[in-house]
N, C-alpha and C positions, 0 to 999 in steps of 0.2 A: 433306487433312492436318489434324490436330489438335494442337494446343498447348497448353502447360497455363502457367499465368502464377501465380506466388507469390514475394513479396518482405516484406526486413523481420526476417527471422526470428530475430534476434539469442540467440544460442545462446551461453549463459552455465551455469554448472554451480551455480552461486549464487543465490538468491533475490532478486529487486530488491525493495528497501525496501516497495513499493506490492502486495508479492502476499503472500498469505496460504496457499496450498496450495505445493505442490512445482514449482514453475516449471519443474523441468529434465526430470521426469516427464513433467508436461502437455505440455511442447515434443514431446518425441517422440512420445508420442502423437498430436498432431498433424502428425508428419514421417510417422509409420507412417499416417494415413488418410488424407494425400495420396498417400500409395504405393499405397493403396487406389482411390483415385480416377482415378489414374493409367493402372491395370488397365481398370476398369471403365469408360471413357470411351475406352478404348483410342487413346490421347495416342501420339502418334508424336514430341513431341520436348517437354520442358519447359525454360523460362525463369525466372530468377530475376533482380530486378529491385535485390539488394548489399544488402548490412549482413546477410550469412550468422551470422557472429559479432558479438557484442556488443563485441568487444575485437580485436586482430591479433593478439593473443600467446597465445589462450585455452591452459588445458592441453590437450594430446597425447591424455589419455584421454578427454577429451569429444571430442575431434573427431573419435577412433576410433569409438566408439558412437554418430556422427551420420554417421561416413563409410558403418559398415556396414546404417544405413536409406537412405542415399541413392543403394545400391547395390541396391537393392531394385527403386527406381525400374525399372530398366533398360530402361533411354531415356538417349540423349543429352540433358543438359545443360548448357545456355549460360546465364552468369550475365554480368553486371560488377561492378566492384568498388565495396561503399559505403563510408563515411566514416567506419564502424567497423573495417573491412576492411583497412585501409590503417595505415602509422605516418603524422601532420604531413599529413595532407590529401593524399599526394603516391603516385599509383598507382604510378610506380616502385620503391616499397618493396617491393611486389605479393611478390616472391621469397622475401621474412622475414618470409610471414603464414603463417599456419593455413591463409587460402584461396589462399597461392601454394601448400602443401602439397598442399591438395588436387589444387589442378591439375596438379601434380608427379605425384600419384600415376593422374592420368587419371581420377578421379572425376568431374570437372567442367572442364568449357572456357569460358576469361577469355575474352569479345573487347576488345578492346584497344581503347581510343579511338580512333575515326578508321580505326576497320578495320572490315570486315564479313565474315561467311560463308553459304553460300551451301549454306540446306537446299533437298529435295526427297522427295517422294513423288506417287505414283500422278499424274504429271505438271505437276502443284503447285511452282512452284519460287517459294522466297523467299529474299532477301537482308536477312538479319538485320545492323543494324550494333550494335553497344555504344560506351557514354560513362560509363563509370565518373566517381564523384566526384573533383573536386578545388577546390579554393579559390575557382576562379574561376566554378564553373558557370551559379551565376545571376549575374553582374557582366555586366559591359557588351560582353563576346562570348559571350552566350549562344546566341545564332547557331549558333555554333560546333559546339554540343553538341548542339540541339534541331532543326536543320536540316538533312536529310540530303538526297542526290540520288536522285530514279526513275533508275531502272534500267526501260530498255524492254524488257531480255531477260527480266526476272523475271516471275512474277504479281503478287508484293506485295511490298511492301518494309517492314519492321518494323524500329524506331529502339526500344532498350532505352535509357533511364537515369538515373541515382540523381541525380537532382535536384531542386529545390522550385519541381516545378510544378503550379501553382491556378490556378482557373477564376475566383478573382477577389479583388479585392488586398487585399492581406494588412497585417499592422503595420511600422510605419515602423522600420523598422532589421532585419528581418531579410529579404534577402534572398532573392529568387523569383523564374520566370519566369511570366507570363503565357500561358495556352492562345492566349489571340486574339493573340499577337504572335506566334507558329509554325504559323498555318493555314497556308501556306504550304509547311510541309515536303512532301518527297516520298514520305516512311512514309505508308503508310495505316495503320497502327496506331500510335502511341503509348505505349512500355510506360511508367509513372516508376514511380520508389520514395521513401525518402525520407519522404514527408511517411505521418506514421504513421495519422492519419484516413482518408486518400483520399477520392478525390470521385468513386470508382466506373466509368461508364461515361458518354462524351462525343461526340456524335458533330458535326463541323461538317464542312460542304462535302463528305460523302461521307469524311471523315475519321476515326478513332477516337482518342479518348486513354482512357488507363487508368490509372488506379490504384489498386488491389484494397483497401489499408490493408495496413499493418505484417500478421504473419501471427502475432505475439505482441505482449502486450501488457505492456509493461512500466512506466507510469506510472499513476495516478489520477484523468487527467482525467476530467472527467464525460463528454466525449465517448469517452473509450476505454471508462467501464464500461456504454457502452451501448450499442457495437459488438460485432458479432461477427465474427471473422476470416473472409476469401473470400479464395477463388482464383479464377481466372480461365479456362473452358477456350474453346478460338477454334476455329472449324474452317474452314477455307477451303478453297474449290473456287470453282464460280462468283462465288458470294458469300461473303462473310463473315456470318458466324452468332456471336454472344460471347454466354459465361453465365457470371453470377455465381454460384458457388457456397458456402454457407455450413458452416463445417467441424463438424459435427455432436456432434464430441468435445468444442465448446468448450464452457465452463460459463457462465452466467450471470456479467455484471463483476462483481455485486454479491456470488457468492459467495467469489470470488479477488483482490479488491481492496480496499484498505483504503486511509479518503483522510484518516484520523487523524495523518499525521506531515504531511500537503500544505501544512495550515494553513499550520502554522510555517511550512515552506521557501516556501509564497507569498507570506508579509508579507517574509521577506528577500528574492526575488525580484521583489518588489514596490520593493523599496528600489532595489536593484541597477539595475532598469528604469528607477527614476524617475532616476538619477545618470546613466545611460545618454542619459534625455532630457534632462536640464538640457545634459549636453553636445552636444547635439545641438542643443538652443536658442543655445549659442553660434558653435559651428561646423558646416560638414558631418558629419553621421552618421559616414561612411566615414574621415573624415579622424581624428575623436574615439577611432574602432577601432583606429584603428593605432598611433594615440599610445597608448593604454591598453598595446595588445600591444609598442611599443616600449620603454614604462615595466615591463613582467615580464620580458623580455628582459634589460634593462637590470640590473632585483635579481637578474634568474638569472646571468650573467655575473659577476657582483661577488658574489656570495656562493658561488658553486659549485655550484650547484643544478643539479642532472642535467636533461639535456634533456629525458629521460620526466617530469620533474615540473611543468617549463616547460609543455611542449605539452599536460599533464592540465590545467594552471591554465587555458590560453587556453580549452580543450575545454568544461570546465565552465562557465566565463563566457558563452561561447556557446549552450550549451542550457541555463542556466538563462534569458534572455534570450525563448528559443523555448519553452522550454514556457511561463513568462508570458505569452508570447504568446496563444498555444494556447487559454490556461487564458481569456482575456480576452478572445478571439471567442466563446468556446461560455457564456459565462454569459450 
């Protein structure tokens, strides 16, 4: 059995501030040469690891002209849902997305947190589970998400999901799990998404984790413009066999990225960080989060401010926070 593993791809019709070429262009082109690779590696089922869309609400016609390469594929695929994917963190919105569309239309199959299914070929049998994002992924029942049970009827068991997990610890206030705190799981593979870097391939105790990096790249860190996007293909039989594959169409960061606006937006997220820590110097981290989003909460309720402006304000606080982060491991 072979698997093909790509996550990340946030599919937006717009240009993100940090690209310089046709971002919506280059995307497909890179959905059309995973369809190529797909062929040619003769992939029996493909995985996609959430944040399909940049957005839950994209327009209709992009999703159209991304529904009709992903029909190219033709192979089953199983995704979960990321944190773009969703409205308010909350999978159950799943229904009023783009990617509950999809799934509507049978292009692609959601597994649902806490559910698995149960592929096979040429005697190969695996129990794929999914953990789509939500709120709490890496909080203190991360367990939950990143620990799945063996299955003695299967041959392998593979855990999909969109969560922030690293091989090793990260900045104080954004939220993660640990590889060494899930050795334990009963997946022998590991799919995550999420974290747009990735830290590749990991093997402990006869275990795999994975994570390939975003499959688009939509910011200016220095570490995105000296990444190149991989997919992931697995072939299992007796053993397990993983390659990293590098997407051939991608161009150089340096000729589609521009980190001329970053400046600016890193001295204000620089600022935002430091407020971020003084309250963290007085109180718990976690505690300081909540108060900040109970004080937006609070002027959106009394002023009338629509929920979608509410929950873009919490969104934005939040990833300006992580890409400082980001920006502040890799220098």
């Amino acid at each position: 059995m072979k698997l093909l593993f790509f996550t990340d791809t946030h599919i937006r019709g717009t240009n993100p501030r940090s690209r310089t070429d046709d971002y919506y262009s280059a995307l497909k082109t890179k959905f059309n040469e995973i369809a190529e690779l797909i062929n040619q590696h003769q992939v029996d089922y493909v995985l996609h690891g959430g944040d399909w869309f940049d957005r839950p609400d994209i327009s209709p016609s992009i999703v159209r002209e991304f529904a009709i390469i992903i029909k190219k594929f033709n192979r089953p695929v199983y995704t979960v849902a990321g944190n773009h994917d969703i409205f308010g963190h909350n999978p159950d919105t799943l229904s009023r997305t783009m990617l509950g569309l999809l799934e509507g239309a049978e292009v692609i199959s959601v597994v649902r947190s806490g559910s698995s299914v149960n592929l096979e070929k040429d005697g190969v049998k695996v129990k794929l589970y999914g953990n789509s994002y939500d709120f709490d992924i890496d909080g203190e029942n991360f367990r939950d998400y990143y620990i799945v049970d063996k299955d003695p009827d299967v041959s392998y068991c593979i855990n999909m999901v969109h969560g922030m997990l690293l091989p090793k610890q990260f900045i104080e206030g954004i939220k993660y799990t640990l590889i060494e705190d899930i050795v334990d799981t009963g997946a022998d593979i590991t799919l995550a998404g999420h974290y747009h870097t990735g830290f590749g391939i990991m093997k402990i105790n006869e275990k795999y984790f994975i994570n390939p990096g975003s499959t688009a790249r939509i910011s200016a860190l220095k570490s995105e413009i000296a990444r190149i996007p991989e997919v992931v293909v697995i072939e299992l039989n007796k053993n397990i066999d993983i390659r990293m594959i590098k997407l051939q169409t991608t161009l150089p960061g340096e000729q589609v990225l521009n980190r001329e606006h970053i400046e600016a937006e890193y001295d204000r997220t620089l600022k935002l960080n430091q407020f971020f820590r003084s309250m963290s110097s007085v109180r718990d981290y976690e505690q300081a989060r909540i108060d900040i989003n109970r004080i937006i909460e609070e002027i959106a309720s009394s002023e009338g401010i629509e929920d979608r402006v509410r929950l873009e304000t919490i969104r934005r606080l939040e990833q300006a926070r992580q890409n400082f982060s980001e920006e502040e491991v890799n220098e």
